[in-house]
N, C-alpha and C positions, 0 to 999 in steps of 0.2 A: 519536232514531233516525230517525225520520221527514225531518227536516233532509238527514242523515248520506247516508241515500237519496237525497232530491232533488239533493243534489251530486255522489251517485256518475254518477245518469243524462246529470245535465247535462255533468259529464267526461264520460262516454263520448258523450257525443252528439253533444259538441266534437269529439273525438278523431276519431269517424268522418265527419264535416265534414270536420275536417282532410284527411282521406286523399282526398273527394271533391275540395276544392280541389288539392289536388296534385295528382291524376290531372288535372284539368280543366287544370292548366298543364300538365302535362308532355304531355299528350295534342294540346294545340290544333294543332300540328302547325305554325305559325308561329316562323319561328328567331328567335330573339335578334337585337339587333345584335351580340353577341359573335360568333355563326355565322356570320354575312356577311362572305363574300369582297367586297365592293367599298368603294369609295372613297367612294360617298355614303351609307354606311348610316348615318352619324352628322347627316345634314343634317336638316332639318325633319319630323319624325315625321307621315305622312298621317293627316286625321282620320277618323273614321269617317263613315258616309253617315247623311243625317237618318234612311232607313229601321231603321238599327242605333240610333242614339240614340234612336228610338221605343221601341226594347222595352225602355229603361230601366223599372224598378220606378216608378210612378206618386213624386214630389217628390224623387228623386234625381238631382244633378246636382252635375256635374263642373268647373263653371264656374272655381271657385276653384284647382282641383285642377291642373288640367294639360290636355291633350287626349288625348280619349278615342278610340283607333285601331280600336278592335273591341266590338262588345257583339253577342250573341247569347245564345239559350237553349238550354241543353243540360239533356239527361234533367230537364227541370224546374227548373232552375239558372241565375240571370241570370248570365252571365258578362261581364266587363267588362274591358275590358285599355286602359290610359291608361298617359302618359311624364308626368313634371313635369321642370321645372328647381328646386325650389326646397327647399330642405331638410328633410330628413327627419324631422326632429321638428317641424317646422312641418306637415309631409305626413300623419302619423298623425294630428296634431289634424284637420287640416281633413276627412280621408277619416271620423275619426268625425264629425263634424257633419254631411256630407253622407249619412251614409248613416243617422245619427238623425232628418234631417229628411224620411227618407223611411218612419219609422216602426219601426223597430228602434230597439234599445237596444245599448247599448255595453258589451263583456262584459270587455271588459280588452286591455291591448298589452302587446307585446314588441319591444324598440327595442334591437340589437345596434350602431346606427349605420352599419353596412354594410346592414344590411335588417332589418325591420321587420314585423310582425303586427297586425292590429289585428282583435278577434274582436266579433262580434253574435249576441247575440238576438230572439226574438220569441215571445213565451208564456213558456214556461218552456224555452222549445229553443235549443239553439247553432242560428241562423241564417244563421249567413255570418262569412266572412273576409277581410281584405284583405293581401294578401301585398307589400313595397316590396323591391326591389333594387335594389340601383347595376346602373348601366346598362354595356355594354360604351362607350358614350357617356361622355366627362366631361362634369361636372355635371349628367347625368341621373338617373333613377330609373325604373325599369320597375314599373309598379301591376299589379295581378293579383287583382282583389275577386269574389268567388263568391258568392250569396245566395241563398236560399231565394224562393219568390212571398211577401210578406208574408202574414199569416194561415195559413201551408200549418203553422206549427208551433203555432198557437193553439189 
């Protein structure tokens, strides 16, 4: 019974992660390149400034991944926003190893092909999510990873 519990919290603990990471994209206030009216919104995706790559979670990095256009913290929340070019089931392997090597653990994916999930913890708590889209870009992918400070669920 005791089990039955620990799984119920951790679903819902997932579930309400979830809704913070959705809010955290739908909220950022940054449009798509789907929403772009112009001509170059499909060109070289800007990186973000070394002062944004700082507030990454201490051994998380994007190197592999793609380049990373925005990271900042909200209500307690690293947020991270990255493009890749490279396929999307390559893209949920490598987004779990980067964000395990920053001390989370790896809670499970969900791979549609068109987009992607990839969920973490930390302690016994849903920690964070990484969200993948196809881009309004061909052969891009839009990343959208939400985390917790590590320890904050320990």
């Amino acid at each position: 019974m005791g089990r039955l519990r620990r799984h119920g919290r951790l679903l819902a603990a997932a579930a309400a992660l979830s809704l913070v990471v959705l809010g955290a994209i739908a909220l950022d206030g940054v449009p798509s390149p789907k929403l772009l009216d112009r001509d170059d919104a499909c060109d070289t995706a800007p990186a973000a400034s070394s002062t944004q790559i700082g507030l990454l979670p201490d051994g998380l990095s994007f190197d592999e991944i793609g380049t990373v256009t925005r990271v900042r913290k909200q209500q307690g929340h690293f947020v991270v926003h990255a493009v890749s070019t490279k396929p999307i089931d390559e893209l949920t392997v490598l987004i779990q190893d980067a964000v395990t090597a920053a001390g989370y653990r790896p809670a499970g994916m969900d791979n549609e092909d068109f987009e992607a999930e990839v969920f973490f913890t930390t302690g016994p708590y849903a920690a964070g999510q990484a969200l993948v889209r196809q881009s309004g870009c061909e052969g891009r992918w839009d990343i959208s990873l939400v985390l917790i400070p590590p320890g904050d669920g320990a």
